[in-house]
C-alpha angles and dihedrals in degrees: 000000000000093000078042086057094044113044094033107177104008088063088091097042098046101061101152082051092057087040098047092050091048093054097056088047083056101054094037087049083055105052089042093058089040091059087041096060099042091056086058088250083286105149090201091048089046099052101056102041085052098039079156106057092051104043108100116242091239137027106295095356093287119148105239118259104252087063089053096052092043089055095041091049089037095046097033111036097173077061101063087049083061093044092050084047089055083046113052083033089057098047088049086060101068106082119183119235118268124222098273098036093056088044089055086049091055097045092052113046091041094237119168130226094261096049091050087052087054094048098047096048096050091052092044088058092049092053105269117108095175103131119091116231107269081240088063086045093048088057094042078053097054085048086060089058114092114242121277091032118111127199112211132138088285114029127227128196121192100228095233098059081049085062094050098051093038093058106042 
């Protein structure tokens, strides 16, 4: 019934096919009945004598997942048009930082250079390139600077933009 289901017209015309099946069911009938019978039609007996032929083929006998995709979008075609929709929606919800996003991570979580790079790069080789470049951070960072105020190795600070700062 099942290879009836599954191959629907195609069942009459594809008679080596059918044959072919039936044969293997036989032979695999047979040397089923034949185990079953030397273990003295005992289930306990039989089990452990054919620990093959009862194991399931997956964890707790269920079919793996990509069969059941292939029959649920073979079966069900309107299907496959709802599972392309969740994908492509749920592509367009990852959005990368931006600038001062990743620079308030940073600040926040007290990362150093070294640990952003390796984050970066580790989301970047799972597909998911969503972290600036720590240059592009380090410019969102000099936006952040009042005017007047310049970041070197040693900073320096005009006193009267220090007053200003300092009163508002």
């Amino acid at each position: 019934m099942y290879l009836y289901n599954k191959l629907g017209e195609e069942w009459d015309t594809n008679e080596d096919f059918v044959k072919y099946v039936r044969g293997k069911i036989e032979e695999f009938c047979s040397s089923v009945n034949k185990k079953w019978k030397k273990s003295n039609r005992c289930i306990s007996k039989f089990s452990i004598k054919n620990e093959m032929i009862c194991q399931p083929t997956t964890s707790r006998g269920r079919p793996p997942v990509h069969n059941i995709l292939s029959q649920v979008t073979e079966y069900f075609p309107c299907r496959t048009i709802k599972i392309r929709k969740m994908y492509k929606n749920y592509s367009k919800t990852i959005m990368p930082y931006t600038e001062d996003e990743a620079l308030a991570f940073i600040v926040n979580t007290r990362m150093t250079k070294d640990a952003y790079h390796k984050t970066r790069l580790g989301s970047k080789q799972r597909g998911a390139n969503i972290h600036p470049t720590y240059d592009c951070i380090r410019l969102a960072q000099e936006r952040c600077y009042p005017e007047g105020i310049e970041i070197s190795k040693k900073a320096s600070v005009p006193l009267q933009h220090l007053l200003d700062h300092t009163l508002l």
